[in-house]
C-alpha positions as CSV (number, residue, x, y, z in Angstrom):
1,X,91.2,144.7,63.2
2,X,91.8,142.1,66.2
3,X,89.1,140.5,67.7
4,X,87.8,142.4,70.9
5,X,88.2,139.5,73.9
6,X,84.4,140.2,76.2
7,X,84.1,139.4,79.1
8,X,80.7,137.8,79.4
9,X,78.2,139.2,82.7
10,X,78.7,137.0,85.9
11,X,76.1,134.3,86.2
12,X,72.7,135.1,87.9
13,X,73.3,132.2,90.2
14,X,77.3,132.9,91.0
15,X,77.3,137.2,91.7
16,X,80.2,138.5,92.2
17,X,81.7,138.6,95.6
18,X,84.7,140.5,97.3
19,X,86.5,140.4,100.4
20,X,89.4,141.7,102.8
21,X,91.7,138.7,103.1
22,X,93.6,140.3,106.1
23,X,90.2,140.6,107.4
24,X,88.7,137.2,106.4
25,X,91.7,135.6,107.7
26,X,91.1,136.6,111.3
27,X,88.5,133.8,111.6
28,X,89.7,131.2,109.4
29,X,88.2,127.6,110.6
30,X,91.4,126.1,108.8
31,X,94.1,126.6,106.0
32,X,93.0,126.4,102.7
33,X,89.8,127.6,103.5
34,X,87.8,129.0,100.6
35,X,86.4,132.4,100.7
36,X,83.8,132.3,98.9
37,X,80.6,129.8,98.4
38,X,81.5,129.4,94.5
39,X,82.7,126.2,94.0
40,X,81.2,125.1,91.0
41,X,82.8,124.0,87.3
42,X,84.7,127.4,86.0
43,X,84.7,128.9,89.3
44,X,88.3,131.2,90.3
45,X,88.5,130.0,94.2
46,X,90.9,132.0,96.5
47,X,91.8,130.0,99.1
48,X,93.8,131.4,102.4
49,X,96.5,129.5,104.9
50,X,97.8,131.4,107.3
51,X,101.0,130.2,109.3
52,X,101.9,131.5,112.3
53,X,104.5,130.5,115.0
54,X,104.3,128.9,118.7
55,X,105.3,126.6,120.8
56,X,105.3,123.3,119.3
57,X,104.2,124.9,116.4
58,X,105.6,122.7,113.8
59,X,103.2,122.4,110.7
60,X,104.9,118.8,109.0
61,X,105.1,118.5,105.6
62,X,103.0,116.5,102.3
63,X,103.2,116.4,99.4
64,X,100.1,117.5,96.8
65,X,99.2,116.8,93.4
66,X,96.2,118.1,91.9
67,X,95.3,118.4,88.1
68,X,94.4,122.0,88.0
69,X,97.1,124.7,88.2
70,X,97.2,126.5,92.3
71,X,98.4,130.1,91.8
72,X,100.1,131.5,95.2
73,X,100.2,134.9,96.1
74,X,101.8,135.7,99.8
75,X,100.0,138.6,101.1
76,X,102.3,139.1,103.8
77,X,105.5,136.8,106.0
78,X,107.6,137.7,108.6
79,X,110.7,135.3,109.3
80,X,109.5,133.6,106.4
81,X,112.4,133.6,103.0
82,X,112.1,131.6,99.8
83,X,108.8,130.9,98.2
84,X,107.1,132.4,101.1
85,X,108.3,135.7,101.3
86,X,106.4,138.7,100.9
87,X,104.7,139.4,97.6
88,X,106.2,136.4,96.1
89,X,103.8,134.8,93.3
90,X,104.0,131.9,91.8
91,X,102.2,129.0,89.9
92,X,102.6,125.8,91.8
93,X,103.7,122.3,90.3
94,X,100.8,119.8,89.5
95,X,103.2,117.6,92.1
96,X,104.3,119.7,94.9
97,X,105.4,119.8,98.4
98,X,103.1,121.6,101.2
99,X,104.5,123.0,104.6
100,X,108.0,123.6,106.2
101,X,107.1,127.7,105.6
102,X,108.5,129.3,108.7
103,X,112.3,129.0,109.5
104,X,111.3,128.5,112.9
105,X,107.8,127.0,113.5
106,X,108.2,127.6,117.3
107,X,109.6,131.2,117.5
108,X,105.6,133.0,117.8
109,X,107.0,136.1,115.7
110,X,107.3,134.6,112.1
111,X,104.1,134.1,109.9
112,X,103.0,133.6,106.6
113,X,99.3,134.4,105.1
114,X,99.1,132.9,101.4
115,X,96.1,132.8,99.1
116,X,96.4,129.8,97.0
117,X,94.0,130.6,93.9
118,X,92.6,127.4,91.5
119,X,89.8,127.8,88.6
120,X,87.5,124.9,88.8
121,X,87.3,121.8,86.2
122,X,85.2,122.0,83.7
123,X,85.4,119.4,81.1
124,X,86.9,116.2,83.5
125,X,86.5,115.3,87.3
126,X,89.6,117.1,89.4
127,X,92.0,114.6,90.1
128,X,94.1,114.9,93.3
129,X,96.3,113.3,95.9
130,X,97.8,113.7,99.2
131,X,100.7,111.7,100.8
132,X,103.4,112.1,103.4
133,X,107.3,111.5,103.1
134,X,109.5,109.4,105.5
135,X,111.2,112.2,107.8
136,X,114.6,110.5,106.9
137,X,114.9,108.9,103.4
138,X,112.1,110.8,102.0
139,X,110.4,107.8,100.8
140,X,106.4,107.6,99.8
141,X,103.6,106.6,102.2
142,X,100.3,107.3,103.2
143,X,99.3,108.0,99.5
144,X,95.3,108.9,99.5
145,X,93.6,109.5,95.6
146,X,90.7,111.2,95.3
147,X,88.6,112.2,91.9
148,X,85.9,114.5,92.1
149,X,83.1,116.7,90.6
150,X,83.3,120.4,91.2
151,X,79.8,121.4,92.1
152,X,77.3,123.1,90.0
153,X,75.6,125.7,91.5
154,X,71.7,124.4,90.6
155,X,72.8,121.0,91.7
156,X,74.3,121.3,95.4
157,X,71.9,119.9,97.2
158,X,71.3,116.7,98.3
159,X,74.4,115.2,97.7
160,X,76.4,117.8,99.0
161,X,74.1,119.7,100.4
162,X,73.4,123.5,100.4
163,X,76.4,124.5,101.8
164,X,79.0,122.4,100.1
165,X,82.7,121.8,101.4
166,X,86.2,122.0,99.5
167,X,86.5,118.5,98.6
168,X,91.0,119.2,98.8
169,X,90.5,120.3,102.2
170,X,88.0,116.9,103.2
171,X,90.1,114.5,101.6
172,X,93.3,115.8,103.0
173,X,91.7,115.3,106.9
174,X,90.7,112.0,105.8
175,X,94.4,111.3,104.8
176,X,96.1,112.8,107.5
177,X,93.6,111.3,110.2
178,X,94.1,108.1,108.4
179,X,97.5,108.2,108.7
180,X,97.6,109.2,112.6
181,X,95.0,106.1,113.8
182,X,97.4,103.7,112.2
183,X,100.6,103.5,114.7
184,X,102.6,100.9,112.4
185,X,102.0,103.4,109.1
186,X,104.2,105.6,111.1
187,X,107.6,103.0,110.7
188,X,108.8,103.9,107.2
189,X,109.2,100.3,105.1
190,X,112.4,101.6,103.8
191,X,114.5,102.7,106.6
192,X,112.5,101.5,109.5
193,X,112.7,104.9,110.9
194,X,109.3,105.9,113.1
195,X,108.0,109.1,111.8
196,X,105.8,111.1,113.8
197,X,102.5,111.7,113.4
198,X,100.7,114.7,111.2
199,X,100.2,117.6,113.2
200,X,96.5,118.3,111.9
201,X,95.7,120.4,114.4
202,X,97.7,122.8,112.8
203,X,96.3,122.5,109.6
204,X,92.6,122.4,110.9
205,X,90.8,120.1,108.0
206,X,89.0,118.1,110.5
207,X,87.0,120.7,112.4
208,X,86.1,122.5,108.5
209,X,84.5,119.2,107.5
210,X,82.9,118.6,110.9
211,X,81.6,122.4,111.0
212,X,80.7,121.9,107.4
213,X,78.4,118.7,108.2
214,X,77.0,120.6,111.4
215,X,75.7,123.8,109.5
216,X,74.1,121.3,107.0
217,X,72.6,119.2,109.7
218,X,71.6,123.0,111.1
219,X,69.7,124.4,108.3
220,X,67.4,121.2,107.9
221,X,67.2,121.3,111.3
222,X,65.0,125.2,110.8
223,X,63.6,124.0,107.6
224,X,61.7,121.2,109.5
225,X,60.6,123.2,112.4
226,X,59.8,125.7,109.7
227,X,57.4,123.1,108.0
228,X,55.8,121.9,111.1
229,X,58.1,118.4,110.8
């Protein structure tokens, strides 16, 4: 007789969690956004982008590299063909480009909502990268490595605190703001042509690692007026 595969309870200190993705999506603080608090070695995080058109509504383009396997599922696209159309799934590359999704970026009917789905490390640090490509010979710049731990659940806090952040999403403002406060990183040292700069807004990594230092900063903030501090 085969063996019979179990599968063991969920850990006391990771329940289970669920939630409506068209729902959560509504109120996402930027793409990529995790949604749920599990981000510890072994976890399954579903992660959300959702694309939408406007004016001047262009998302750019990176490139991404990341050790663990991204599975893509796109729960819905309008306008959108390719490897963003409706119901597509797919296992991305370790090395793979990010953006360019709508046909039109501008036209405010096209959209795309895709969950991007990674299991955590759990025997080696996560090893990632995130760099940008010249607009017109598509050569390398702006190239940011980043190694890190994914968090254990009875360590958070204090180095990351009790509400910890997607280190992807962090590294990848740091990149991008990096690369827009630096005018001359913009000329490509290949062509010479002047590329423009990264349209984080769009992406919104900034304001999730800002918010995500603010609602730490706000729950000491209780638990010292809660202690008399």
């Amino acid at each position: 007789m085969a063996d019979v595969l179990t599968i063991p309870p969920p850990a006391e200190d990771a329940e289970p969690l669920k939630a409506n993705i068209y729902e959560f999506s509504r109120s996402l603080t930027c793409t990529l956004a995790p949604m749920f608090p599990h981000l510890h070695a072994g976890a399954i995080v579903p992660t959300v982008a959702l694309f939408w058109g406007r004016k001047d509504g262009d998302y750019g383009y990176f490139e991404h590299f990341n050790t663990v396997d991204e599975v893509v599922i796109i729960f819905g696209a309008d306008g959108a063909a390719g490897r963003a159309r409706t119901g597509l799934v797919r296992v991305n590359a370790h090395t793979h480009g990010v953006g360019n999704f709508l046909p039109d970026p501008d036209d405010p009917e096209v959209f795309s909502l895709i969950c991007i789905t990674q299991r955590q490390s759990e025997e080696a640090q996560q090893e990632e990268a995130v760099w940008f490509k010249c607009e017109k010979c598509q050569h390398d710049y702006g190239r940011l490595e980043f190694t890190w731990d994914p968090v254990c659940p009875d360590d958070v806090a204090p180095t990351h605190g009790n509400y910890a952040a997607l280190e992807t999403v962090v590294k990848s403002a740091q990149a991008a703001s990096k690369y827009n406060a630096d005018d001359a990183s913009h000329t490509c040292t290949e062509c010479g042509h002047v590329n423009a700069p990264f349209p984080l807004d769009r992406w919104g990594w900034d304001r999730y690692a800002a918010q995500t230092v603010a609602v730490q900063r706000a729950e000491a903030a209780l638990k010292a007026v809660a202690a008399g501090d």
